[in-house]
DRENMAR-960311 format. One line per field, with one value per residue (C-alpha): y, z, x negated; residue number from 1. Coordinates in steps of 0.5 Angstrom, whole numbers, plus 500, padded with zeros to 3 digits. Example, Ala and Ser with C-alpha at 12.3 -4.5 7.8 and 13.67 -1.06 7.14 Angstrom:
2
yy = (491,498)
zz = (516,514)
xx = (475,473)
n = (1,2)
This chain:
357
yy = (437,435,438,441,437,441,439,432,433,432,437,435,436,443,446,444,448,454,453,454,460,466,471,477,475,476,477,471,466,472,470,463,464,467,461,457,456,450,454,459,454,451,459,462,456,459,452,453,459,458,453,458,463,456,456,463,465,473,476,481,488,491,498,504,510,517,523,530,537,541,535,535,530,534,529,522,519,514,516,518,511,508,501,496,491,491,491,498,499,501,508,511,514,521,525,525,526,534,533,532,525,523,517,514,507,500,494,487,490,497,504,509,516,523,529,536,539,534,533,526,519,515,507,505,498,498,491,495,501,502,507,508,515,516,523,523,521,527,528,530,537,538,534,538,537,532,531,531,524,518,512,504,499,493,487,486,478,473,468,471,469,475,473,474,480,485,486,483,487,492,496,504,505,513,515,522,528,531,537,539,545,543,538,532,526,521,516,511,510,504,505,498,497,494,497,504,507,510,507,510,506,506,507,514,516,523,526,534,539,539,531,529,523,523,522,516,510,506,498,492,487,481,484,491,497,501,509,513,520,526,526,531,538,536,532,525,520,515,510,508,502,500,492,490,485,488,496,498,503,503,508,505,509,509,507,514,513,514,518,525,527,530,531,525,521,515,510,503,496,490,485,479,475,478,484,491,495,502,505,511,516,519,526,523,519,513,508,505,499,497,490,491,484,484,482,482,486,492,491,492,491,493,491,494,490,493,500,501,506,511,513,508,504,511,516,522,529,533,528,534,537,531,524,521,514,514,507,499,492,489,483,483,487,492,500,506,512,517,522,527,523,518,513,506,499,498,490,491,484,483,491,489,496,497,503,504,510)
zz = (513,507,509,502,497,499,506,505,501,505,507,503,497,499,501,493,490,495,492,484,486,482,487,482,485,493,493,491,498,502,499,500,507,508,506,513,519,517,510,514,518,513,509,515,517,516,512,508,507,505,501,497,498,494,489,486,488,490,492,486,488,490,489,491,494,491,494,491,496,497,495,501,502,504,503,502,508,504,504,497,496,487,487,481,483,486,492,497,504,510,510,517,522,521,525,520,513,512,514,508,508,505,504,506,506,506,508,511,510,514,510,514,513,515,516,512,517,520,526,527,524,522,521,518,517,510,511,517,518,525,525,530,531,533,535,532,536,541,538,532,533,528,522,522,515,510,506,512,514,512,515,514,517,518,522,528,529,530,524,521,514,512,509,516,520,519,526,530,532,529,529,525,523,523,519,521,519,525,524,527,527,520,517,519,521,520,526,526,531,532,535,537,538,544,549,545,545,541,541,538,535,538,531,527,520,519,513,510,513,506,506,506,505,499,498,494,497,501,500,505,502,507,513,510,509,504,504,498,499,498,501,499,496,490,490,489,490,496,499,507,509,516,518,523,526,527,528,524,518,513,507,500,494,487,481,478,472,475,482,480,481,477,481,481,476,482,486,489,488,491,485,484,485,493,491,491,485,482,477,474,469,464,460,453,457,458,464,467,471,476,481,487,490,497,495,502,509,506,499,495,486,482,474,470,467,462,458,457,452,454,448,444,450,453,450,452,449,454,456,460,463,467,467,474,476,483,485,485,487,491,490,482,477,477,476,476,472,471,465,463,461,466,471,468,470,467,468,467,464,458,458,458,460,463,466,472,473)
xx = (579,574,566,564,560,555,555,554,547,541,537,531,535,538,531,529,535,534,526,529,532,529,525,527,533,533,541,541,538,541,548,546,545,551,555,554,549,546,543,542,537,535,533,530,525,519,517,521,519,511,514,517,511,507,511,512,507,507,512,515,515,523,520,515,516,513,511,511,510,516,521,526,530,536,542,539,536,532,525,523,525,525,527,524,529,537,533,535,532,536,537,534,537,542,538,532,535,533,525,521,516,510,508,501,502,506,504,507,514,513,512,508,510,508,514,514,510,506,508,508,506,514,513,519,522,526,530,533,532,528,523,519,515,508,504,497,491,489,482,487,486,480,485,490,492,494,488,483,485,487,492,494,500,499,501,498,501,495,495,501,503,506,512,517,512,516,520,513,507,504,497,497,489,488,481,480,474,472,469,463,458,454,458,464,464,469,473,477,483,488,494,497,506,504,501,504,497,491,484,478,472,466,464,463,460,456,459,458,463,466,468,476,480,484,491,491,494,489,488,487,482,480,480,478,482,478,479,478,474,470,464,459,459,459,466,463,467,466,469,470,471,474,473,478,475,469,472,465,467,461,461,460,458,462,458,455,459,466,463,465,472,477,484,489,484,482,485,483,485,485,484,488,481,480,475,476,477,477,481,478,482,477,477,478,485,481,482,475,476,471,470,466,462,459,451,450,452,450,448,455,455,460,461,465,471,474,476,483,485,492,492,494,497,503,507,504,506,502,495,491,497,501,497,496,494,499,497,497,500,496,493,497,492,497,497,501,500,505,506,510,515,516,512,509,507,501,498,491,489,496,496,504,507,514,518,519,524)
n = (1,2,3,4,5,6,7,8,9,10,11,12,13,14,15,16,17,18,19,20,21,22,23,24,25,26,27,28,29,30,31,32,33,34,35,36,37,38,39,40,41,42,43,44,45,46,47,48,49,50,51,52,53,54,55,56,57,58,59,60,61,62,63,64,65,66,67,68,69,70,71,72,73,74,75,76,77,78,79,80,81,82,83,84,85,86,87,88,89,90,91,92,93,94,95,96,97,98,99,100,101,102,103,104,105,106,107,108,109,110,111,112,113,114,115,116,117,118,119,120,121,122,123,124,125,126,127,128,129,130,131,132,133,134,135,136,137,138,139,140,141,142,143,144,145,146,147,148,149,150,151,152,153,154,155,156,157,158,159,160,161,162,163,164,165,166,167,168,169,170,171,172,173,174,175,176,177,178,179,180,181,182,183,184,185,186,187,188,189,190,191,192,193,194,195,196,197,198,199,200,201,202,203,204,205,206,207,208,209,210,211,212,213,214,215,216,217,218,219,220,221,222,223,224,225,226,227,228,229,230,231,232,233,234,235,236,237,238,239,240,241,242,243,244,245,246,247,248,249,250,251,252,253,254,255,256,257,258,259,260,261,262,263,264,265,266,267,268,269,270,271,272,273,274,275,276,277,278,279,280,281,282,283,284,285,286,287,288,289,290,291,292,293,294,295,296,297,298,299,300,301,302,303,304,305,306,307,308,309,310,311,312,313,314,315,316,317,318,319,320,321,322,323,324,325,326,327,328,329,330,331,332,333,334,335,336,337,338,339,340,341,342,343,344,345,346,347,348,349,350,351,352,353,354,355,356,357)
């Protein structure tokens, strides 16, 4: 029998095919991968991908998940999953689909999740559908709630790139308030897939007995995840940041302008030049954008990047009413803000604007 044409290409040019195959199109080197062993070697081969990953740059965003109080999941096992692209994750085992899940954070090809009731901790897998569940630190006791703490996934693999981690090892940062006598101080815990248990910092940060972590997505810049929090008894916005390498949490202050909070008008960015960023709604229906820059160890500076004007940018029919920055993409200069007509993508540098559902 006659080898396909294709089979009698070398390799060097099958792999600069595969390379032209748009990343908007994930089915596409799926099906690629399908056709045969030998370019299913050729796809999977961790060159290749890097390649890839040069060529196009970041990856595109396949979907977001949303959370919303009181939205149960009774017949979709799908965590509250909203797909941008053809993309649909593996739905989770049958035993969870009547349970309510919020979603608190998703990196490096894992969604970390929290049940209706807060019972426990979900890292769930989307390309296959594994979960794996976790009881919250032993210390969490004095954090029994969802707005008293805050948690991030991400991987755990030394030197890894990113692109293939997804069925690797694992680490879960669980920054919570503990309440004492006068006030609150805040610790980090790190959980590790590995050995399967919880380590508490040596760190800690003395807080007011009235400080939180809010419920907005926390973002990974360098080595950094950042929290955003109230931190005192007049709701002044406030961010922690805990430095993987090190385990040290500091507290960073917010520019004065944007520091006191309004209820669903903050969120943290990580910048597509590798700072942190804060997207601030204002009450005339204004975004604020500001970059933070490391002067020092303990010295931080933030300049303010633009001021985008939601009026004259969105359809809003009720601006006062239902006007909420949900999140953005890290490392893409892109944000989310939910009005009362739909969710838009909103790219912070073109102002091209998209709807997402």
């Amino acid at each position: 029998m006659t080898p396909p044409a294709s089979a009698l290409l070398p390799n060097d040019l099958l792999e600069q095919i595969f390379l032209r195959l748009p990343p908007d199109e994930p089915e596409w080197l799926v099906r690629a991968s399908l056709a045969s062993k030998h370019w299913l070697g050729l796809l999977s081969d961790n060159m290749f991908r890097c390649r890839y990953h040069e060529l196009h740059g970041a990856p595109p965003m396949l979907g977001y998940l949303y959370s919303f109080y009181y939205n149960y999941v009774m017949e979709d096992p799908t965590p509250n999953f909203v797909s941008t692209t053809k993309f649909r994750p593996r739905a989770m085992d049958r035993g969870w689909p009547s349970r309510r899940y919020e979603a608190l954070d998703c990196h490096h090809g894992r969604v970390l999740l929290v049940t209706a009731h807060e019972e426990a901790i979900i890292v769930w897998d989307p390309m296959t559908g594994c979960q794996r569940e976790i009881c919250k630190p032993e210390s969490d006791k004095y954090t029994m709630y969802r707005r008293h703490y805050g948690a991030a996934v991400f991987c755990a693999a030394s030197g890894c790139n990113h692109l293939a981690c997804h069925e690797g090892p694992f680490l879960v940062v669980f920054l919570g308030m503990v309440k004492s006598y006068g006030g609150c101080f805040a610790r980090p815990w790190v959980f590790s897939s590995e050995t399967g248990e919880w380590s508490a910092s040596r760190f800690s940060i003395g807080l007011h007995h009235k400080a939180v972590v809010l419920p907005v997505p926390p973002v990974l810049v360098g080595d950094a995840f950042c929290f955003l929090i109230e931190h005192d008894a007049v709701r002044d916005l406030g961010i922690l940041k805990y430095d993987m390498g090190s385990t040290r949490l500091s507290l960073i202050f917010v520019p004065v302008e944007v520091r006191r909070l309004l209820c669903g008008d903050a969120i943290l960015m990580a910048m597509a030049d590798g700072s942190l960023g804060l997207a601030r709604r204002t009450l005339n229906l204004t975004i604020k954008l500001w970059s933070m820059q490391m002067v020092s160890e303990n010295v931080v500076s933030w300049t303010r990047l633009r001021v985008i004007d939601l009026k004259i940018l969105l359809p809003i029919q009720r601006p006062m009413k239902n006007l909420i920055l949900n999140g953005s993409v890290e490392g893409r200069d892109i944000i989310f803000v939910y009005t009362d007509l739909t969710i838009y993508e909103i790219d912070i540098k073109s102002l091209r604007k998209a709807e997402t559902i």
